[in-house]
The first five atom37 places (N, CA, C, CB, O) and aatype in JSON, in Angstrom:
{
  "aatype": [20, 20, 20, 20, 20, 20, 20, 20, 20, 20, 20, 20, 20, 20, 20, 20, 20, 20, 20, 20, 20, 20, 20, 20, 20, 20, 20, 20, 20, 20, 20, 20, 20, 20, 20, 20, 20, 20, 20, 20, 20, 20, 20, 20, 20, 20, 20, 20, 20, 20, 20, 20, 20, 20, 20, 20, 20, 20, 20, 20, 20, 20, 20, 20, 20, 20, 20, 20, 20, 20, 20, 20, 20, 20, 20, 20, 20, 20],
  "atom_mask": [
    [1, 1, 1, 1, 1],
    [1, 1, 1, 1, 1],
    [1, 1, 1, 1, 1],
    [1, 1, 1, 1, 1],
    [1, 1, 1, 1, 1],
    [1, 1, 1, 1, 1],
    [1, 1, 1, 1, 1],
    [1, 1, 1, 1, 1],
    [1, 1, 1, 1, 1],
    [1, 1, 1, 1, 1],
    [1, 1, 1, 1, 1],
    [1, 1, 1, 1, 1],
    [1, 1, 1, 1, 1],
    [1, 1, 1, 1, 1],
    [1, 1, 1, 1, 1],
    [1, 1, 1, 1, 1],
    [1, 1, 1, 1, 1],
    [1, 1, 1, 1, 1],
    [1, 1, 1, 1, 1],
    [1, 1, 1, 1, 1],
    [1, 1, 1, 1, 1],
    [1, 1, 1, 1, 1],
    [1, 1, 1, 1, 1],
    [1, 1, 1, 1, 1],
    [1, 1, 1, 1, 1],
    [1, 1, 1, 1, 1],
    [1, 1, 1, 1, 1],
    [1, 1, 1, 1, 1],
    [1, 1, 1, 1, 1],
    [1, 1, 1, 1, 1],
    [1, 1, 1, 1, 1],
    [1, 1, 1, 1, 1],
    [1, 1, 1, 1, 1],
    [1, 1, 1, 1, 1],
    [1, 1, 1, 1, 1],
    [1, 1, 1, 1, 1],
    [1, 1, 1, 1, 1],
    [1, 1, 1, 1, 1],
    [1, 1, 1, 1, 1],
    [1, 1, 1, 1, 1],
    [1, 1, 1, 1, 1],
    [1, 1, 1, 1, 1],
    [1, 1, 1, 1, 1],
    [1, 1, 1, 1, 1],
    [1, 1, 1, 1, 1],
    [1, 1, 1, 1, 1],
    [1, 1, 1, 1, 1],
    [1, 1, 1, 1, 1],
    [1, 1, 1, 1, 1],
    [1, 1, 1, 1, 1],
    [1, 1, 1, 1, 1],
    [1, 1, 1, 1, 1],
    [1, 1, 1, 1, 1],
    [1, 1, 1, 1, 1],
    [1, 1, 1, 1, 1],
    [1, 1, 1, 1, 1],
    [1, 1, 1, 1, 1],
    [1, 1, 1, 1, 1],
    [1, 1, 1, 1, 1],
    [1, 1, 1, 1, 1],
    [1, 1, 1, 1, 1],
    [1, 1, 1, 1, 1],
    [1, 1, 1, 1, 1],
    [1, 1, 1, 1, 1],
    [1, 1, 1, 1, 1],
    [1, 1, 1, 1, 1],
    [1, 1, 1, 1, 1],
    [1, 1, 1, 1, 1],
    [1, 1, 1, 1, 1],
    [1, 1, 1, 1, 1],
    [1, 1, 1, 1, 1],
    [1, 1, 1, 1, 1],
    [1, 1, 1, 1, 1],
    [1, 1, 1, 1, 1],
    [1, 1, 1, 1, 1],
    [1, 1, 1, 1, 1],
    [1, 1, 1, 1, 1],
    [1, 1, 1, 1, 1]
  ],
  "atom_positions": [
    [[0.84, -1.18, 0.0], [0.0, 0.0, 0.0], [0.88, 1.24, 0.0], [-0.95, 0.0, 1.21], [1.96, 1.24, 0.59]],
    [[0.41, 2.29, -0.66], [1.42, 3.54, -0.94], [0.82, 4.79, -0.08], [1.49, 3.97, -2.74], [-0.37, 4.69, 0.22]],
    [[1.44, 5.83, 0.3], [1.3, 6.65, 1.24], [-0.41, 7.29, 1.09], [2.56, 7.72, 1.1], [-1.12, 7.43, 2.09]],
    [[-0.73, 7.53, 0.1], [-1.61, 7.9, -0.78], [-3.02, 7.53, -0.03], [-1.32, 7.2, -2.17], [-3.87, 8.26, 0.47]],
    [[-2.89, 5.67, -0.21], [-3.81, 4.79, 0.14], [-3.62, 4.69, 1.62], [-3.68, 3.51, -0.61], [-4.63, 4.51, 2.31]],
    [[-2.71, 4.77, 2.06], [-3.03, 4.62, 3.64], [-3.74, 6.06, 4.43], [-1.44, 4.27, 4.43], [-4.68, 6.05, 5.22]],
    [[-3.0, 7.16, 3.98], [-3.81, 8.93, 4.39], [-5.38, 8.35, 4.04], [-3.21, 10.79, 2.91], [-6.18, 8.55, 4.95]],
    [[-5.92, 7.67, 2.89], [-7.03, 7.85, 2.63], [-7.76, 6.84, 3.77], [-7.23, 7.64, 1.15], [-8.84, 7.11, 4.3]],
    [[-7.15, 5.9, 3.98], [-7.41, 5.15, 4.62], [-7.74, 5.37, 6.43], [-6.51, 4.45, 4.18], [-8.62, 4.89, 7.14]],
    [[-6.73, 6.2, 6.7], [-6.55, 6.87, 8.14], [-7.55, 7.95, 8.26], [-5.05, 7.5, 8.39], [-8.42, 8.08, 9.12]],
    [[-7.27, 8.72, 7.24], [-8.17, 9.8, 7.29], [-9.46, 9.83, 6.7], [-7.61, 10.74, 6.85], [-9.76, 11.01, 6.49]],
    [[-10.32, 9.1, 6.34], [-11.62, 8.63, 5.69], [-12.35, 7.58, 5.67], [-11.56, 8.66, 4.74], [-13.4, 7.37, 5.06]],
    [[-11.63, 6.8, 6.52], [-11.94, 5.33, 6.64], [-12.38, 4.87, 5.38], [-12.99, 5.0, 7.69], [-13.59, 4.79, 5.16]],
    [[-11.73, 4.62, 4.71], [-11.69, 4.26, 3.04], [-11.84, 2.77, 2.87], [-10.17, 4.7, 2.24], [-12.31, 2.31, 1.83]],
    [[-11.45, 2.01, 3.86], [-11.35, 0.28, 3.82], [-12.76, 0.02, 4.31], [-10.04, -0.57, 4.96], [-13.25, -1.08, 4.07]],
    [[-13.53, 1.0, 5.04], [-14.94, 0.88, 5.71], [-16.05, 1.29, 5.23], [-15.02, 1.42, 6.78], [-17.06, 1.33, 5.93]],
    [[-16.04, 1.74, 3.66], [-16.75, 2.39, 3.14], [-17.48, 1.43, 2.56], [-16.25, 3.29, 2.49], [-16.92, 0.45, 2.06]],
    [[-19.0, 1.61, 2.54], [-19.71, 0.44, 2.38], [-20.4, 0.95, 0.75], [-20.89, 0.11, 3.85], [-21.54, 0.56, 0.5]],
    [[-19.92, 1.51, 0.09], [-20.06, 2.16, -1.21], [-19.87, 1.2, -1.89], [-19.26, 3.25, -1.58], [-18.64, 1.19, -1.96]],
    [[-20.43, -0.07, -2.76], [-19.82, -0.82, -4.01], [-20.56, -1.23, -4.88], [-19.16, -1.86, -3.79], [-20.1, -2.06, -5.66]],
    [[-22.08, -0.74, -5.04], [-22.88, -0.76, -6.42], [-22.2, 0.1, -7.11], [-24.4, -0.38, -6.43], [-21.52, 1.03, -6.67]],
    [[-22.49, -0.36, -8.83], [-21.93, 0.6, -9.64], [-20.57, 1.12, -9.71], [-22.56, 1.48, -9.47], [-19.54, 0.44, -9.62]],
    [[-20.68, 2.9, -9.93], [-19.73, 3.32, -9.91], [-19.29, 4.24, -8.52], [-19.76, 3.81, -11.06], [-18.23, 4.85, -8.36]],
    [[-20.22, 4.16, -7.77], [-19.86, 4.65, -6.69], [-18.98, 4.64, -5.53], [-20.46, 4.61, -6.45], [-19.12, 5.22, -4.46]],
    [[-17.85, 3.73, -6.01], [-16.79, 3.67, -4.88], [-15.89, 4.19, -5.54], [-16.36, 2.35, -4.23], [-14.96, 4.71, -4.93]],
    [[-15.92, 4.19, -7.1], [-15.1, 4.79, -7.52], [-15.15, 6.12, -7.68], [-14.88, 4.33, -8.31], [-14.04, 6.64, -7.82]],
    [[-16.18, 6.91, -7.72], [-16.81, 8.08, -7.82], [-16.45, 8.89, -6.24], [-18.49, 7.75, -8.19], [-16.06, 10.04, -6.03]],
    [[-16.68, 8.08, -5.54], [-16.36, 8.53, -3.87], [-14.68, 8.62, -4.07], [-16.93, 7.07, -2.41], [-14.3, 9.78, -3.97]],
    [[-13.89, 7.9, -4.27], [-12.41, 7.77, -4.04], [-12.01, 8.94, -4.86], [-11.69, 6.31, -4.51], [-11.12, 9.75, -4.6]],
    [[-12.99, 8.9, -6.15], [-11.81, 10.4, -6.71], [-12.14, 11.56, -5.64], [-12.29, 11.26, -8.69], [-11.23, 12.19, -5.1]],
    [[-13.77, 11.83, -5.31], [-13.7, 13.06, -4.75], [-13.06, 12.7, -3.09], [-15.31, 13.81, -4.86], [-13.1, 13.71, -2.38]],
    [[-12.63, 11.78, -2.55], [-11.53, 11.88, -1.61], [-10.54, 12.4, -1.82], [-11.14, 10.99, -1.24], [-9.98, 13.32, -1.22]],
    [[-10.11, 11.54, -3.14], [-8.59, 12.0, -3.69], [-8.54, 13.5, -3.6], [-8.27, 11.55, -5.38], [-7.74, 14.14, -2.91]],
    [[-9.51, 13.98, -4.4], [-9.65, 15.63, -4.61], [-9.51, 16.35, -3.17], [-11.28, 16.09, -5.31], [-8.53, 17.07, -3.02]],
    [[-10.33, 16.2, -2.21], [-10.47, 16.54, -1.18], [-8.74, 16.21, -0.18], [-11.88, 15.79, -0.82], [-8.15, 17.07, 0.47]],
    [[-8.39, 15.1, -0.31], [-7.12, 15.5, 0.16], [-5.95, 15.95, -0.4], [-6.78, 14.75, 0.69], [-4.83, 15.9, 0.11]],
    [[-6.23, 16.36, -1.43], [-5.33, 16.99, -2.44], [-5.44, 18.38, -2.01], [-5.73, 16.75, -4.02], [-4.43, 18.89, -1.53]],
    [[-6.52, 19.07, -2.11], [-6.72, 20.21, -1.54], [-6.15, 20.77, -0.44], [-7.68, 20.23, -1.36], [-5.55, 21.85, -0.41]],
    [[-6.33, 20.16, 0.29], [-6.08, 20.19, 2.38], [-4.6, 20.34, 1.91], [-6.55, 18.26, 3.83], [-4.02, 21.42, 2.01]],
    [[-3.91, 19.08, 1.31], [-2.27, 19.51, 1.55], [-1.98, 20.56, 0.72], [-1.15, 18.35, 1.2], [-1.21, 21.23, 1.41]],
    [[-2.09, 21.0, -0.12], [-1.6, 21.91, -0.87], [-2.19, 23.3, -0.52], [-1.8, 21.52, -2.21], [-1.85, 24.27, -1.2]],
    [[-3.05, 23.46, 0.51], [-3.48, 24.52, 1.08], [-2.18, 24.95, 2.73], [-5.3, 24.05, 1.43], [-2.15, 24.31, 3.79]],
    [[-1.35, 26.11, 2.39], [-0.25, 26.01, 3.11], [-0.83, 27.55, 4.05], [1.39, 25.98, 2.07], [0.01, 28.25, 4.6]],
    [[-2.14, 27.87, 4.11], [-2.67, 29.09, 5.06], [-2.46, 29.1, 6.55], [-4.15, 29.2, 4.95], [-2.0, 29.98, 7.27]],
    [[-3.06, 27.52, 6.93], [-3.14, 27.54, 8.15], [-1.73, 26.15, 8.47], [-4.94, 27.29, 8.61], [-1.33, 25.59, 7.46]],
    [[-1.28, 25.85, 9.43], [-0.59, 24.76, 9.91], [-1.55, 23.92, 10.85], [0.68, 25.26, 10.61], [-2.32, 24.2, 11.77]],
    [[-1.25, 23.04, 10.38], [-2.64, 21.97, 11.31], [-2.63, 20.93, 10.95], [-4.21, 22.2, 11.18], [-1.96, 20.78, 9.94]],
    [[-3.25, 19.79, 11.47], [-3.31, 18.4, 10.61], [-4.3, 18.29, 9.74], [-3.46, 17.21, 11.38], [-5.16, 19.16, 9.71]],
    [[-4.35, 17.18, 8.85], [-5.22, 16.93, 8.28], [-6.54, 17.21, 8.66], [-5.05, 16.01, 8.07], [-7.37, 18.0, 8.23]],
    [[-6.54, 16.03, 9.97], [-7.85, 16.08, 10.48], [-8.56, 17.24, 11.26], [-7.89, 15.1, 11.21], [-9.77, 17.41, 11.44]],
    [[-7.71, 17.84, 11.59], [-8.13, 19.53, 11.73], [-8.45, 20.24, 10.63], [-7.05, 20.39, 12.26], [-9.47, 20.94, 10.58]],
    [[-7.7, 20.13, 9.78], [-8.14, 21.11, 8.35], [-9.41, 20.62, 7.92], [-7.05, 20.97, 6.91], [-10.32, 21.35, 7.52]],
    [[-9.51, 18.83, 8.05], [-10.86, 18.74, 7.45], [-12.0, 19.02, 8.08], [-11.08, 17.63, 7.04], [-13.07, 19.17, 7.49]],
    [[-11.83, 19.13, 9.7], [-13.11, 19.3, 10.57], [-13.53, 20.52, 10.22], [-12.95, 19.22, 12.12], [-14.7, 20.83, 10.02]],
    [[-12.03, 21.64, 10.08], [-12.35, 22.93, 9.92], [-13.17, 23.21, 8.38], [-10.94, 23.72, 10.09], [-14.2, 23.87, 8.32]],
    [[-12.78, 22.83, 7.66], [-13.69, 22.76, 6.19], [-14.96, 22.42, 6.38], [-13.21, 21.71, 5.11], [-15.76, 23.02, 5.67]],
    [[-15.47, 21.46, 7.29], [-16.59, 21.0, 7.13], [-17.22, 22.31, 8.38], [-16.66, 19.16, 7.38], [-18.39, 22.66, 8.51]],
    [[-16.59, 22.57, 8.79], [-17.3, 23.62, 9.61], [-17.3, 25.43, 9.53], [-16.79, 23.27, 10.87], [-17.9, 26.25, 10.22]],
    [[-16.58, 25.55, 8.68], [-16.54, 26.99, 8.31], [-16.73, 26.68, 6.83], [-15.12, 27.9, 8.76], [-16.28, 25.72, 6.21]],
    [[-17.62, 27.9, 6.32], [-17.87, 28.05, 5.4], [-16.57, 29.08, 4.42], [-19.17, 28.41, 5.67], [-16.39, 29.32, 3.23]],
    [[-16.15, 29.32, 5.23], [-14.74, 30.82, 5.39], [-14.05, 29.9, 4.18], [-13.33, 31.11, 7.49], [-14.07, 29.92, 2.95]],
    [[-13.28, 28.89, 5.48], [-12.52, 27.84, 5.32], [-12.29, 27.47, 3.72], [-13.17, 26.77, 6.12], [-11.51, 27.74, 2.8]],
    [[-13.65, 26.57, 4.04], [-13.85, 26.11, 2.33], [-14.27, 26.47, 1.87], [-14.23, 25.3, 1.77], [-14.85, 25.74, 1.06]],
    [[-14.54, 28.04, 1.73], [-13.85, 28.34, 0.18], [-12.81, 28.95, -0.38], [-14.48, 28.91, -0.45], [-12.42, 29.07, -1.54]],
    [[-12.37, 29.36, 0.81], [-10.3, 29.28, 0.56], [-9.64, 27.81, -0.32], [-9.32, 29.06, 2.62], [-8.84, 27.6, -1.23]],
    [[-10.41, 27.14, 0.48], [-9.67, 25.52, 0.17], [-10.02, 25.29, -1.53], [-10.61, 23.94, 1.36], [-9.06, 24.91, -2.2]],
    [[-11.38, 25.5, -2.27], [-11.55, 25.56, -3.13], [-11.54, 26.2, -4.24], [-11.93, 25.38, -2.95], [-11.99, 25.73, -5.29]],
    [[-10.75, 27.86, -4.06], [-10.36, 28.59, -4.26], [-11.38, 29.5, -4.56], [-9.57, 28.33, -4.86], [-11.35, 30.06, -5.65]],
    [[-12.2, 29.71, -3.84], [-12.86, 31.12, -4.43], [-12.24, 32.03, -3.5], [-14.64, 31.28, -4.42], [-11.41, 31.96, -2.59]],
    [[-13.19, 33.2, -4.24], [-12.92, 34.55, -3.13], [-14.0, 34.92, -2.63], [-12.32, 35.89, -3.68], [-15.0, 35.13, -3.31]],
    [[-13.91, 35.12, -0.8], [-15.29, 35.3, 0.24], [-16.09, 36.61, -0.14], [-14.79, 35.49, 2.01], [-15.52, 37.7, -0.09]],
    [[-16.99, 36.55, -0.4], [-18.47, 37.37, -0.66], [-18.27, 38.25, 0.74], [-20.23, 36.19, -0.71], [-17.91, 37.9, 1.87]],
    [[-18.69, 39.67, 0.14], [-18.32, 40.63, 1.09], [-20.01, 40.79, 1.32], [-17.23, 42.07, 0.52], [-20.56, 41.28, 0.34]],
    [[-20.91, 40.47, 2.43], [-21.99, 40.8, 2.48], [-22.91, 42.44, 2.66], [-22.1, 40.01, 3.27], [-23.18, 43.07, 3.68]],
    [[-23.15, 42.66, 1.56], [-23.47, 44.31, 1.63], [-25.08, 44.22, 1.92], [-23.06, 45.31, -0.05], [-25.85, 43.28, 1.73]],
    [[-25.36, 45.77, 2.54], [-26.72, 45.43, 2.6], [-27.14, 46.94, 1.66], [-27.4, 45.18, 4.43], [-26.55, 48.02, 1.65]],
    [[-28.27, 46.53, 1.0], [-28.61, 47.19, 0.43], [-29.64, 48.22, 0.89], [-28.76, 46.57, -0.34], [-30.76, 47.85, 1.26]],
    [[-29.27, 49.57, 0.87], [-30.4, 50.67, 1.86], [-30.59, 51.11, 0.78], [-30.0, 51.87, 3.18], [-31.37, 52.05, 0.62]]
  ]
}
């Protein structure tokens, strides 16, 4: 197993994924892949994985740094 497959594995429980009609395990693994591709190559904050990902799933800020947009400045209109 290569470093790749074990992160996915540690960090997603990837061996526990009960996904295997169709194309859906394969469909899930790329957007893992994607998703931890992101996290490392995002060098903003220092943290672990599993921090970066809790933080993604919990700030909206977050991810969309991670995905690269740019944050919506909320104006109000008078």
């Amino acid at each position: 197993e290569n470093r790749l497959h074990w992160c996915l594995d540690v960090q997603f429980s990837d061996d526990y994924a009960r996904a295997r009609t169709g194309h859906v395990a394969h469909n899930l693994a790329l957007v893992r892949h994607i998703a931890l591709n992101l996290i490392r190559l995002n060098t903003s904050r220092k943290a672990s994985i599993k921090t970066k990902r809790l933080l993604a799933a919990t700030s909206d800020e977050y991810r969309a740094e991670l995905l690269g947009f740019e944050p919506q400045d909320e104006e109000d209109d008078d």
